[in-house]
Each structure stands twice: as structure tokens, then as C-alpha cells.
NUKOLNU-932094 format. One line per 8 residues: for each residue x, y, z of N, C-alpha, C, CB. Coordinates in Angstrom, 1 decimal, m for minus. Glycine has a CB too. Example, Ala and Ser with C-alpha at 12.3 -4.5 7.8 and 13.67 -1.06 7.14 Angstrom:
2
13.2,m5.7,7.8,12.3,m4.5,7.8,13.2,m3.3,7.8,11.3,m4.5,9.0  12.8,m2.2,7.1,13.7,m1.1,7.1,12.9,0.0,7.9,14.1,m0.6,5.7
This chain:
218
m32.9,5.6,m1.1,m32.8,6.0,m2.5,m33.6,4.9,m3.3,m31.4,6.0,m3.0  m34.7,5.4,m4.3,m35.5,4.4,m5.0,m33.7,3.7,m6.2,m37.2,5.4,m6.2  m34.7,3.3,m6.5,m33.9,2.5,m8.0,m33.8,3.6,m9.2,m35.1,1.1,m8.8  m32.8,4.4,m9.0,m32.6,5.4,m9.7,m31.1,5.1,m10.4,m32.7,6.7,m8.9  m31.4,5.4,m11.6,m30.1,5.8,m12.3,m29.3,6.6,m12.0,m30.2,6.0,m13.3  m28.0,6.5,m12.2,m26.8,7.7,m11.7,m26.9,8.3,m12.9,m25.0,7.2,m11.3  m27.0,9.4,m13.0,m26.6,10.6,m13.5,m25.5,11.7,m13.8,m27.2,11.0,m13.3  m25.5,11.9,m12.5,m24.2,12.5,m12.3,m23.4,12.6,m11.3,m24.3,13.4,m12.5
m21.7,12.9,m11.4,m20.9,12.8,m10.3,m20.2,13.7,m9.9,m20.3,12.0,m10.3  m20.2,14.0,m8.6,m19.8,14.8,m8.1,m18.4,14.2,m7.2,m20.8,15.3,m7.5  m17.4,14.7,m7.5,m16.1,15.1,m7.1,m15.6,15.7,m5.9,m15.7,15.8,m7.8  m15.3,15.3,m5.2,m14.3,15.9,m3.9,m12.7,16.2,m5.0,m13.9,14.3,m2.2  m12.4,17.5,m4.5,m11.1,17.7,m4.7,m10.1,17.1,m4.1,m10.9,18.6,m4.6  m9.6,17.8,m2.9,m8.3,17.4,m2.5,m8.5,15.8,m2.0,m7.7,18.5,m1.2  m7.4,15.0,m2.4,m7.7,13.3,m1.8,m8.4,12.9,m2.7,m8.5,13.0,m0.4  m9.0,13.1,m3.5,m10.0,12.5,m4.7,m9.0,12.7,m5.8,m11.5,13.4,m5.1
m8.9,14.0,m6.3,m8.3,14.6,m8.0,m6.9,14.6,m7.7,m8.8,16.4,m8.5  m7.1,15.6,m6.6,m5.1,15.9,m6.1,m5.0,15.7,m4.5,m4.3,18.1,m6.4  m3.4,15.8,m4.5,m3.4,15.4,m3.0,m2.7,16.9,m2.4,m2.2,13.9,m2.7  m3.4,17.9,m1.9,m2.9,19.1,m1.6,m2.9,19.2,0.4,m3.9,20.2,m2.5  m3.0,17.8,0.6,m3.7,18.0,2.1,m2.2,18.1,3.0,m4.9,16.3,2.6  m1.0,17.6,2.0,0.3,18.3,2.8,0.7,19.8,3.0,1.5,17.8,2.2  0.0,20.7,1.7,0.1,21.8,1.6,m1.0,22.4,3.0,m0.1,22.2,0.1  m1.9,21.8,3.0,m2.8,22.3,4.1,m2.3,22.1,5.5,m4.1,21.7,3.9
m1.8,20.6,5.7,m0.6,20.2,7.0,0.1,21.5,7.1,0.7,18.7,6.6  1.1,21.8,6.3,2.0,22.9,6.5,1.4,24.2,7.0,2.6,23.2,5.3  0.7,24.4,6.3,0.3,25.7,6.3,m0.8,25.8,7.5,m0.3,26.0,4.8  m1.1,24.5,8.4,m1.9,24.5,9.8,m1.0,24.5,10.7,m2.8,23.5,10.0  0.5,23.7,10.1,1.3,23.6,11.5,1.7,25.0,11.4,2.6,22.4,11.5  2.2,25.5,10.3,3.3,27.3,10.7,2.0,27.6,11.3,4.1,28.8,9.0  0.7,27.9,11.4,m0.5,28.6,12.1,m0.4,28.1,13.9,m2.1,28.0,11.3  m0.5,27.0,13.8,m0.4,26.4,14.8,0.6,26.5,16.0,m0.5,25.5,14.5
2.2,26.7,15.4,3.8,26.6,15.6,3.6,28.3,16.1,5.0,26.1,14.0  2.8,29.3,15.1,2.9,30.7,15.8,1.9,31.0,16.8,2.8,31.9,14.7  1.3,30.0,16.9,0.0,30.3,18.0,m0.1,29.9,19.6,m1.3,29.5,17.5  1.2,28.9,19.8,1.4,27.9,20.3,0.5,27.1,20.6,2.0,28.2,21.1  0.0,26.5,19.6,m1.2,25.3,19.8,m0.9,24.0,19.7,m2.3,25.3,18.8  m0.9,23.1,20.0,m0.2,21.7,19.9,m1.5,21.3,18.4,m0.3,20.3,21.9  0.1,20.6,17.7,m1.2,20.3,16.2,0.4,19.3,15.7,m1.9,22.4,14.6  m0.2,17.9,15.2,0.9,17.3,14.7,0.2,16.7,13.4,1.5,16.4,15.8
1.0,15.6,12.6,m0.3,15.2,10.9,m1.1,14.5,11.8,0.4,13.8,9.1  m1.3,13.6,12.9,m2.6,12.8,13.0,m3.7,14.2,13.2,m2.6,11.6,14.7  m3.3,14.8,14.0,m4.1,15.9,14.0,m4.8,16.3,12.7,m3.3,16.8,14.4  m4.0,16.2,11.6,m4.3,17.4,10.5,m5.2,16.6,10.0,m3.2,18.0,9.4  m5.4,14.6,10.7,m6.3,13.9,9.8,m7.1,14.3,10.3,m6.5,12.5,9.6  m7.8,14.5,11.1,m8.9,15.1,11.9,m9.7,16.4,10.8,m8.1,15.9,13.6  m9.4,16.9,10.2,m9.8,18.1,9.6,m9.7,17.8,8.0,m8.9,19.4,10.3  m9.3,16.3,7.5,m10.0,16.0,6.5,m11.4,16.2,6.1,m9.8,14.9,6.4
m11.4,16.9,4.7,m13.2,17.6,4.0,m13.4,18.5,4.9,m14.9,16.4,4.0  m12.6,19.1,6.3,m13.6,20.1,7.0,m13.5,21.6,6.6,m13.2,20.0,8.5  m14.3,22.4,6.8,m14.2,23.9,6.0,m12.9,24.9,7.1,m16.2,24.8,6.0  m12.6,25.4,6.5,m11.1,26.4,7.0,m11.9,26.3,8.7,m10.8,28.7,6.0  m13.0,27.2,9.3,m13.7,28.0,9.8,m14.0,26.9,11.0,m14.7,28.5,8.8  m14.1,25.6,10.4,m14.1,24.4,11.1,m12.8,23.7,11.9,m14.4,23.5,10.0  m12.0,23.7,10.9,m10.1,22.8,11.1,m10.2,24.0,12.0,m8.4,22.7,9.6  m10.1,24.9,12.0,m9.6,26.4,13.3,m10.2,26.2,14.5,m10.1,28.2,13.0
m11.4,25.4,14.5,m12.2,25.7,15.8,m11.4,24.0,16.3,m14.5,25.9,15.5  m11.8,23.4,15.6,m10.9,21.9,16.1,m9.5,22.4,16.4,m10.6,20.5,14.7  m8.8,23.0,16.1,m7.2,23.3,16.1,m6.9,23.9,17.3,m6.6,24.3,14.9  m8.2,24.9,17.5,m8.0,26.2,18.6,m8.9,24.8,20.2,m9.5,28.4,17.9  m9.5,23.9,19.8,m9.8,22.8,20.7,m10.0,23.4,21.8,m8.8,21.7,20.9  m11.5,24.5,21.7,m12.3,24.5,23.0,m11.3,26.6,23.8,m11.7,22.4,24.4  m9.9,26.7,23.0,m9.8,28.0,23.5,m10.2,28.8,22.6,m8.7,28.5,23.9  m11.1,29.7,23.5,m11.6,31.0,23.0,m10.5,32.5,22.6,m12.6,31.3,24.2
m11.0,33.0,21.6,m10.0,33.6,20.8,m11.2,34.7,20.6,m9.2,32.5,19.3  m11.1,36.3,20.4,m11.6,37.0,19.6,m12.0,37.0,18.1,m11.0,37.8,19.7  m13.1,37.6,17.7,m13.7,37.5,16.2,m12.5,38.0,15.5,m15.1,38.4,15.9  m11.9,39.2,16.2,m10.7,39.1,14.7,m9.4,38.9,15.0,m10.4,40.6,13.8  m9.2,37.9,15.9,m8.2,37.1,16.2,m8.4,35.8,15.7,m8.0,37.2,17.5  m9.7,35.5,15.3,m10.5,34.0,14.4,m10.2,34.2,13.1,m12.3,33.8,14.4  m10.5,35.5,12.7,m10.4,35.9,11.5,m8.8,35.7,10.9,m10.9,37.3,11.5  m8.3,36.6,11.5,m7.1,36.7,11.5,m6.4,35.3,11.5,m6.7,37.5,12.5
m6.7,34.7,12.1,m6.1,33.4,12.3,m6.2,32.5,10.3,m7.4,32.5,13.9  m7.4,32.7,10.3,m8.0,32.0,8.9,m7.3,33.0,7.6,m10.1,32.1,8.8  m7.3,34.0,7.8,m6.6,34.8,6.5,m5.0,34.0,6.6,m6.5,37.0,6.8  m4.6,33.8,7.7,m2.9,33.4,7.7,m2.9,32.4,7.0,m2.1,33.0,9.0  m3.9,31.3,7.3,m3.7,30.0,7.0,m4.3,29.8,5.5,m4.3,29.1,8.2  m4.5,30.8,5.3,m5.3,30.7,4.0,m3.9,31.3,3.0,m6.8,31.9,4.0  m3.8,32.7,3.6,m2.1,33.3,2.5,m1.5,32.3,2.5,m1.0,34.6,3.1  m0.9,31.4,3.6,0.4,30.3,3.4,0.4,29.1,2.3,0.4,29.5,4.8
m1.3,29.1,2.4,m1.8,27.3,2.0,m1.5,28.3,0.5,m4.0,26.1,2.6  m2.4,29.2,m0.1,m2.2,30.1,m1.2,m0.9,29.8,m1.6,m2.4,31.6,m0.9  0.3,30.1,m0.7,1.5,30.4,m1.8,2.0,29.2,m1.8,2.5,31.6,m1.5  1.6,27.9,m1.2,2.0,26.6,m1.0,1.7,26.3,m2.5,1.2,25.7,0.2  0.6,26.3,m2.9,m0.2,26.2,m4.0,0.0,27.0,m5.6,m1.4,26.4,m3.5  1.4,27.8,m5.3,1.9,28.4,m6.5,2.4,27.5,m7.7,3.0,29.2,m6.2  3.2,26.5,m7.4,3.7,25.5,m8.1,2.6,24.5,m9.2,4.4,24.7,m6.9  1.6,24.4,m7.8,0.9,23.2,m8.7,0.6,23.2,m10.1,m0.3,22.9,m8.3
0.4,22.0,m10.7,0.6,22.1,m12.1,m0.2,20.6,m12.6,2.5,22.3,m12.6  m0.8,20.5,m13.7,m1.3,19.1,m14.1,m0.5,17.9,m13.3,m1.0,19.0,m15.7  0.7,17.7,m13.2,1.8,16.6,m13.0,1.2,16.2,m11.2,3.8,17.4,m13.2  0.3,17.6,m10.3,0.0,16.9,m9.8,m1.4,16.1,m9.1,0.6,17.2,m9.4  m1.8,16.0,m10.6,m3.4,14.9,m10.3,m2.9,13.6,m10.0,m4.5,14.6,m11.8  m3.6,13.0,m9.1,m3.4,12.1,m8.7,m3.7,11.1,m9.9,m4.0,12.1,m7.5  m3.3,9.7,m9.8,m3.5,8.8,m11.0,m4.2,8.3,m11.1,m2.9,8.1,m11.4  m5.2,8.3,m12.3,m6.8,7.7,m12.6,m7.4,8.9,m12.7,m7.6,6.7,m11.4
m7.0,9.8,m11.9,m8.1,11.3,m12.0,m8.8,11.7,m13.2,m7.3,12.6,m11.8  m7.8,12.0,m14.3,m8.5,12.9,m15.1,m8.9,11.2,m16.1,m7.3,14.6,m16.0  m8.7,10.1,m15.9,m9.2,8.9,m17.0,m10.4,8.9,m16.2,m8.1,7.3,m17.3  m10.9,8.9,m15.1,m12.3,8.7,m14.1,m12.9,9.5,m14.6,m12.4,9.0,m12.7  m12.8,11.1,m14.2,m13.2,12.4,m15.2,m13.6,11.7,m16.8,m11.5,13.7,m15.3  m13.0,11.6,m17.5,m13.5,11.5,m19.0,m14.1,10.1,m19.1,m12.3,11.6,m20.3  m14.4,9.4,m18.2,m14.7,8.1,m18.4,m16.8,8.8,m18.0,m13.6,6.8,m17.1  m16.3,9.1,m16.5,m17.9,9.7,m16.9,m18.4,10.4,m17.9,m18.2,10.5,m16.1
m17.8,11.5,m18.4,m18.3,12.8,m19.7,m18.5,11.3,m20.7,m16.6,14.5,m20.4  m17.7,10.3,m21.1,m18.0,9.8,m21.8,m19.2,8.5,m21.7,m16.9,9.6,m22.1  m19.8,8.5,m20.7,m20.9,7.8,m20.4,m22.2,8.8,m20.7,m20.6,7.2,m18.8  m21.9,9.9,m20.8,m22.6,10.7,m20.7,m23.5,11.3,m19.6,m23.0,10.4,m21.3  m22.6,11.6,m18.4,m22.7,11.6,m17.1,m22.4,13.4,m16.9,m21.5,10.4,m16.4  m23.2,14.1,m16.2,m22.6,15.2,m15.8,m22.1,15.2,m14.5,m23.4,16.1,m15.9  m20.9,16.1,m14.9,m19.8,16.1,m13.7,m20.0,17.3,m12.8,m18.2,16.2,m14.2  m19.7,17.1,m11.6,m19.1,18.3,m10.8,m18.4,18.3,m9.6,m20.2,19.2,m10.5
m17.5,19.5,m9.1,m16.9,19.8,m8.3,m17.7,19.8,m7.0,m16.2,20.9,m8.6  m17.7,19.4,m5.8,m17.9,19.4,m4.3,m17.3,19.4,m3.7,m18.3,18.8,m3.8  m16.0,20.5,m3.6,m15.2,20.8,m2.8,m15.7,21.9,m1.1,m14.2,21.6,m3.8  m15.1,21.9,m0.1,m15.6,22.6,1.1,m14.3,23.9,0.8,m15.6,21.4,2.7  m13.4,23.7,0.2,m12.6,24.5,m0.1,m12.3,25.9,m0.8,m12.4,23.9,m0.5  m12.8,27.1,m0.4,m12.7,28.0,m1.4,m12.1,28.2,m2.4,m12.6,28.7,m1.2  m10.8,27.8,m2.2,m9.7,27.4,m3.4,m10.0,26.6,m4.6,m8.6,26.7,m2.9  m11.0,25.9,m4.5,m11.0,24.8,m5.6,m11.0,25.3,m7.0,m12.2,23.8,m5.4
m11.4,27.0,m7.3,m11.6,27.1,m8.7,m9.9,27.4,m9.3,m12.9,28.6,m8.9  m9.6,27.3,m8.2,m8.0,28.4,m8.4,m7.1,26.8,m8.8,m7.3,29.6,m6.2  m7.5,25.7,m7.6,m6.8,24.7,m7.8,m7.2,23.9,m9.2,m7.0,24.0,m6.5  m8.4,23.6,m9.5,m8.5,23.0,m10.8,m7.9,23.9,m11.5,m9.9,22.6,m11.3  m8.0,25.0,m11.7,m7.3,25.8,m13.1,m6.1,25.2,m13.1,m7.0,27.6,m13.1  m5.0,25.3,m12.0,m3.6,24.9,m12.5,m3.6,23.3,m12.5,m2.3,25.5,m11.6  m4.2,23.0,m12.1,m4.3,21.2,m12.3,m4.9,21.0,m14.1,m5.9,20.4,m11.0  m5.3,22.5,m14.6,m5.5,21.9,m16.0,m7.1,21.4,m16.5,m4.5,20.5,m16.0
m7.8,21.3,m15.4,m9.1,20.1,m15.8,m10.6,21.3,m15.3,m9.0,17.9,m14.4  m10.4,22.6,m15.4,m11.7,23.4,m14.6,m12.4,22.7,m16.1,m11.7,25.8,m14.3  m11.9,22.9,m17.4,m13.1,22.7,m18.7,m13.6,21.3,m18.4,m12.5,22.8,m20.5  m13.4,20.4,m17.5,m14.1,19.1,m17.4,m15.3,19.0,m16.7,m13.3,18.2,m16.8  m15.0,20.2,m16.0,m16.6,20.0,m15.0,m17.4,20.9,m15.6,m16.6,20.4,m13.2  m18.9,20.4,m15.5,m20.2,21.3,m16.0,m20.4,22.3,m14.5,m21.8,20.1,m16.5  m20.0,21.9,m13.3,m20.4,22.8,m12.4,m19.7,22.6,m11.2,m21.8,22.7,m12.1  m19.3,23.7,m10.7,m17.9,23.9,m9.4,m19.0,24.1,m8.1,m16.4,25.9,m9.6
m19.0,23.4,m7.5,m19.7,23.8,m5.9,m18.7,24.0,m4.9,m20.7,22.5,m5.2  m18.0,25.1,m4.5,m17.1,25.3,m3.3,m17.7,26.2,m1.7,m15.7,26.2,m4.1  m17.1,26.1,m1.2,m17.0,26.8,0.2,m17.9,27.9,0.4,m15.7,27.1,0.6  m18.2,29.0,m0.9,m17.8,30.1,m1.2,m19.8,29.9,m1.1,m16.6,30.5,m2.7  m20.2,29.0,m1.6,m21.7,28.9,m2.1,m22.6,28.5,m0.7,m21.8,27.7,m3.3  m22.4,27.9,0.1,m23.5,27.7,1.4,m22.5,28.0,2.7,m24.3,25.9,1.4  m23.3,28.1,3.7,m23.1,28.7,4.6,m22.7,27.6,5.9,m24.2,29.6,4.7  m23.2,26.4,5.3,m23.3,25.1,6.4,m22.0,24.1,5.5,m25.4,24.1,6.5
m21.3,23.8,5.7,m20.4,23.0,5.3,m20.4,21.5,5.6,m19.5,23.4,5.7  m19.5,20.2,5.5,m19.7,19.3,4.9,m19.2,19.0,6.6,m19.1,18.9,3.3  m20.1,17.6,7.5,m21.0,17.2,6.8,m22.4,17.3,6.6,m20.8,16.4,7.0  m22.2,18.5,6.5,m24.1,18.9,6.2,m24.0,18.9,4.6,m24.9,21.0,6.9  m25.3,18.2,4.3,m25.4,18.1,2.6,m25.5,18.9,2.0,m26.3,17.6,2.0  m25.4,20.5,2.0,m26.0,21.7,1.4,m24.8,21.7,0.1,m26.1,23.3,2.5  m23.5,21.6,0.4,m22.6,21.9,m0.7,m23.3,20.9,m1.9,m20.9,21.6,m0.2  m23.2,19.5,m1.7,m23.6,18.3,m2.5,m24.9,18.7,m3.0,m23.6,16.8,m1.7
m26.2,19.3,m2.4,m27.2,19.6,m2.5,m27.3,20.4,m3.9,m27.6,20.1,m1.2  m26.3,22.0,m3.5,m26.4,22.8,m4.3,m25.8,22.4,m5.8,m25.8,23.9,m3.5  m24.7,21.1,m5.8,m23.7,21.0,m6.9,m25.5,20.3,m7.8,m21.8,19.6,m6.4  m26.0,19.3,m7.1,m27.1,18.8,m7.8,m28.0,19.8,m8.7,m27.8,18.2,m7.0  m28.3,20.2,m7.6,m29.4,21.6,m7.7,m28.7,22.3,m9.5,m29.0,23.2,m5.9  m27.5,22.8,m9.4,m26.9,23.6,m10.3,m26.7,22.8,m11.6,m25.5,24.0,m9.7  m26.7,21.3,m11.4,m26.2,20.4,m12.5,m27.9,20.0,m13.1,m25.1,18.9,m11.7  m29.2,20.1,m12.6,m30.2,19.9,m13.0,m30.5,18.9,m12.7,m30.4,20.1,m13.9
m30.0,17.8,m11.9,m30.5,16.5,m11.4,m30.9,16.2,m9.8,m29.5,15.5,m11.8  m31.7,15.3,m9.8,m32.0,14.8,m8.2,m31.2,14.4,m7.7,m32.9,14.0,m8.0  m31.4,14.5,m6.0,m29.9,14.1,m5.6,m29.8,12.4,m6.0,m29.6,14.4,m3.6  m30.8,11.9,m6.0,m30.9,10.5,m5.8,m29.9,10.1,m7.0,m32.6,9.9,m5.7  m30.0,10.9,m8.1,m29.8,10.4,m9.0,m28.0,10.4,m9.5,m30.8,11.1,m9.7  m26.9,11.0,m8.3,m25.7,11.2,m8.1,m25.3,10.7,m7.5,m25.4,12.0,m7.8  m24.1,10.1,m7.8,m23.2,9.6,m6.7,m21.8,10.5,m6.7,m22.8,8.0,m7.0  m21.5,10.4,m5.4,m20.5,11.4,m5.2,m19.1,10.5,m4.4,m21.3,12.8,m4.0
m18.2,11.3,m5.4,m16.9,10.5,m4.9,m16.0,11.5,m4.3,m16.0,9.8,m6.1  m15.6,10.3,m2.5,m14.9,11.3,m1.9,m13.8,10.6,m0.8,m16.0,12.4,m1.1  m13.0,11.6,m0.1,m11.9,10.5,0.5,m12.0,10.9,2.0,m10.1,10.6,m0.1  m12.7,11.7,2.6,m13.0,12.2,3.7,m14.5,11.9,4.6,m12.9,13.5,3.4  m14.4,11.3,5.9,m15.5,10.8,6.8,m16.3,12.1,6.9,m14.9,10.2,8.3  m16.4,13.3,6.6,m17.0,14.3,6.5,m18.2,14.2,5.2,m15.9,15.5,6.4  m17.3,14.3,4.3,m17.7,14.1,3.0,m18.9,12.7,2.4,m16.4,14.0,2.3  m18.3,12.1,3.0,m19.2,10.5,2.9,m20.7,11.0,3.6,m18.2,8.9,4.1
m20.2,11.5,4.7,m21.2,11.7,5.7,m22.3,12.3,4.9,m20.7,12.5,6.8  m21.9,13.8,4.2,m22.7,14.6,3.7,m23.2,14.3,2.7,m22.4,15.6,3.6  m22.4,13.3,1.9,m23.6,12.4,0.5,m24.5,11.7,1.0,m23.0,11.3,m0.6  m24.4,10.6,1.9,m25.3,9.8,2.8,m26.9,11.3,3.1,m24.1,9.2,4.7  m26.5,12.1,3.7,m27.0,13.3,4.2,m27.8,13.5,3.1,m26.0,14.5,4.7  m27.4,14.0,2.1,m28.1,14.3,1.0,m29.3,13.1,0.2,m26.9,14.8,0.1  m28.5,12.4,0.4,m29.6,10.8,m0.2,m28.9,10.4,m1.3,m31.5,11.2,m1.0  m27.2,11.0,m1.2,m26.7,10.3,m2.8,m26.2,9.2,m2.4,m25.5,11.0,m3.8
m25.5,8.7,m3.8,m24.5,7.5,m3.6,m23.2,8.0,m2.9,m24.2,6.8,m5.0  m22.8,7.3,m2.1,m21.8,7.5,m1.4,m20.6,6.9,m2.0,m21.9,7.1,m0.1  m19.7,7.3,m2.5,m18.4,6.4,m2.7,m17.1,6.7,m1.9,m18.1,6.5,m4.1  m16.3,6.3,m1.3,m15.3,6.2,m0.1,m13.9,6.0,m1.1,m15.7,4.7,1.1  m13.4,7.0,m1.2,m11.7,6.5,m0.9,m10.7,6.8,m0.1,m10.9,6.7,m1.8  m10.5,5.3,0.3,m9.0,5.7,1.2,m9.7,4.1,1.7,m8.6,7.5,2.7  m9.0,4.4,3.5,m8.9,3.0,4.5,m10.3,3.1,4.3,m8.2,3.0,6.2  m11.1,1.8,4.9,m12.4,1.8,5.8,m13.1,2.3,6.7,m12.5,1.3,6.2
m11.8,2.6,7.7,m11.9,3.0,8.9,m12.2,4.9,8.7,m10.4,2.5,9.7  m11.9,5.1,7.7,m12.2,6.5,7.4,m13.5,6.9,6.7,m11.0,6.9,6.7  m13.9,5.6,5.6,m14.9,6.1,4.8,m15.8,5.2,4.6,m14.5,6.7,3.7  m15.5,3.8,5.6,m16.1,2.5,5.6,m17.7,3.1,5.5,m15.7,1.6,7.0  m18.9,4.2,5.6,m19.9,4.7,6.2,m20.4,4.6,4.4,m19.7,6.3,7.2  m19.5,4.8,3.6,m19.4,4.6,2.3,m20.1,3.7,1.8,m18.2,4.5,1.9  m21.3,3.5,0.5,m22.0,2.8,m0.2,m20.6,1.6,m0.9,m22.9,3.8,m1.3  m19.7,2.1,m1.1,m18.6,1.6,m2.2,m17.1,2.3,m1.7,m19.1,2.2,m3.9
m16.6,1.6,m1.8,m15.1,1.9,m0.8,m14.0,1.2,m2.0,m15.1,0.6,1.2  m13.1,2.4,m2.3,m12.1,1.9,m3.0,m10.8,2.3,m2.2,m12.1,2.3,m4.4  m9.2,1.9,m2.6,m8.4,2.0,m2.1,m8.2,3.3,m2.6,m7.6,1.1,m2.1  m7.9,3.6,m4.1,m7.4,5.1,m4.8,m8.2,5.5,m5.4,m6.3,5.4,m5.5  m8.4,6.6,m6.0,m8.9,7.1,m7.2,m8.7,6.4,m8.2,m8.6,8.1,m7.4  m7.5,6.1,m8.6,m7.1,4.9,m9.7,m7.7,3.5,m9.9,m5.7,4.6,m9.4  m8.3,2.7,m8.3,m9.6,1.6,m8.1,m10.4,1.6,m8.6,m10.1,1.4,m7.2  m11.2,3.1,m8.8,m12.7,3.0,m8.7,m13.0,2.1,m10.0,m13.5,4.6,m8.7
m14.0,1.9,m9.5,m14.8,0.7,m10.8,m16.4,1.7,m11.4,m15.5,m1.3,m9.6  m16.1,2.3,m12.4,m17.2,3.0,m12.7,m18.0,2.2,m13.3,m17.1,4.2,m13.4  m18.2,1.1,m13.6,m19.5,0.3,m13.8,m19.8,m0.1,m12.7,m19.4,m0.7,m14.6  m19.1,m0.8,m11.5,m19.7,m0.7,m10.3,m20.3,0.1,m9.3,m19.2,m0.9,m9.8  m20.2,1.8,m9.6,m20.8,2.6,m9.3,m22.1,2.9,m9.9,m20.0,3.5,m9.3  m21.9,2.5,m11.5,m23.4,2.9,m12.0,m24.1,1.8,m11.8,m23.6,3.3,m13.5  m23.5,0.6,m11.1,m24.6,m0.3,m11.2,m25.2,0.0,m9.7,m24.2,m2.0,m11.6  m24.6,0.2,m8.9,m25.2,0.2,m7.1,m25.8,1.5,m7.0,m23.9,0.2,m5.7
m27.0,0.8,m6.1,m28.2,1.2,m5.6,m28.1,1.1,m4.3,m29.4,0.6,m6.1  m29.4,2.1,m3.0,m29.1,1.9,m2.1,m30.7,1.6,m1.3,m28.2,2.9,m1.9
């Protein structure tokens, strides 16, 4: 990356904004529990940032299954995680979220969603914050998922800036991967060991240091 200014940031949902990745645990283990597949939570870290289509092929680990027995498999886990996700409500953004959010808009930073998630337009609504972002990039839009840069690619593309010129904040070794991929700024939350690959590594969302983000270059 030259010596470019940040412009704009892009967002990972789940693990970034909210924490919905127990609703997704559940809703892989009842998949898993009716399939008889061995799947426990270390497991479910495994399939952090990965696309539905992805976690199934890791889950199903090498057995072969019919196209609409694949299918089928992903509609289940999708209805469950769906009605897991009836409840949510503002109360559960994670803390710092939406002050990170307005801290960029108020730098004059355009925002956007980079979720691998098809859900994400459904999930920001009841989280309260879809009017914060200028542009949603989910699951729904490219065909290669994260960590291939195309989602991060397309959020740029849509927001009118170069990738160089984005940094993207995320809590998944997938995700890190696919900003690196793309040529953005990488920002990491969680352990090291997960997102250490990261330009900038914070413990929570509530850490991040957004003047330390706009000041690093790579």
C-alpha cells in the first residue's frame, strides 16, 4: 500500500458490531446433532468469517453428501440461526460499536458493511444502526467468499474509493486474510493468535484506537 489516506471503513458484523456467533454455534450444533456429525464450540471457531456454504463443507469434513442433501442441509441451518435471531434488538451491540460507527461518519469517513453473511441486512435492522452505513456488502453479492477479497473489493467498489484507501475492521483469521488480499488496512479483533496476520490488533471493539488506525500505513 502507498502512503494513502484512510478513507473509508469497512465493518465485519458478527464479532465486530454484535456477537451472534452463539446463535450460529446453536444453530450448527442442532444441524450437526441431526446429522450425526461430531461438531463441538472449538469446532464452531473454525468457521469464524466463513460463508454458510463453507462452515458445511468444514462441518461435513471430507463426507460426501448429495447437492440437495447440501442444500438442504444449509436451508436448516439457516431457518434455525433465522429464528435464533428473532429477539435481537439494539441492547445487543457489542460496546464501542455504534461510538466507533459515529466516530468515523464524524471524521468524515465513509462506512460500510463486509459481512460473508446473508443475514447482515436483516441483522443491522434490529440492531437499529442499517442508517449508519453508506453501503452493506453481504454474502448475497459475490460468488467467492472471504478469504478471497471480492466481498471487501465490492464494499470499496460501491463506496467510491480505492481499496488502498480503507481499512477494514474484523475479528476473524478469514476476514483479516481477505483485507490483506485486497491491499487494505487490516485491523484484527480478538486474541493474536487469531488475527495476529492483522496490520493493528485490538482486544474489543471497544479498544480500537481510531486515530491509530488513521495514522497506519503499510
Amino acid at each position: 500500500m502507498a502512503d494513502t489516506a484512510i478513507q473509508a471503513v469497512i465493518f465485519d458484523l458478527d464479532g465486530v458490531l454484535t456477537d451472534t456467533a452463539e446463535y450460529h454455534y446453536l444453530a450448527w450444533q442442532e444441524l450437526a446433532d441431526a446429522e450425526g456429525l461430531p461438531f463441538d464450540r472449538r469446532a464452531n471457531e473454525a468457521l469464524r468469517g466463513v460463508s454458510r456454504a463453507d462452515s458445511l463443507r468444514l462441518l461435513l469434513d471430507g463426507r460426501e453428501v448429495a447437492e440437495d442433501d447440501f442444500a438442504r442441509m444449509m436451508a436448516s441451518k439457516n431457518e434455525r440461526y433465522v429464528e435464533l435471531l428473532a429477539d435481537m434488538s439494539p441492547s445487543d451491540l457489542l460496546p464501542g460499536a455504534v461510538e466507533l460507527i459515529d466516530a468515523c461518519r464524524d471524521r468524515g469517513l465513509a462506512v460500510a458493511i463486509g459481512s460473508s453473511s446473508k443475514n447482515a441486512p436483516r441483522v443491522i435492522a434490529a440492531l437499529g444502526i442499517a442508517d449508519r452505513f453508506d453501503v452493506v456488502a453481504d454474502g448475497t453479492i459475490v460468488e467467492v467468499a472471504k478469504p478471497a477479497p471480492d466481498l471487501f473489493l465490492a464494499a470499496a467498489r460501491d463506496l467510491g474509493v480505492d481499496p488502498e484507501s480503507c481499512a477494514v475492521i474484523e475479528d476473524a483469521a478469514a476476514g483479516v486474510d481477505a483485507a490483506l488480499a485486497a491491499g487494505m488496512l487490516a485491523v484484527g479483533i480478538g486474541p493474536h493468535e487469531r488475527v495476529g496476520n492483522g496490520h493493528l490488533v485490538f482486544p474489543t471493539t471497544a479498544d480500537v484506537d481510531l486515530a491509530a488506525v488513521l495514522a497506519a500505513r503499510v
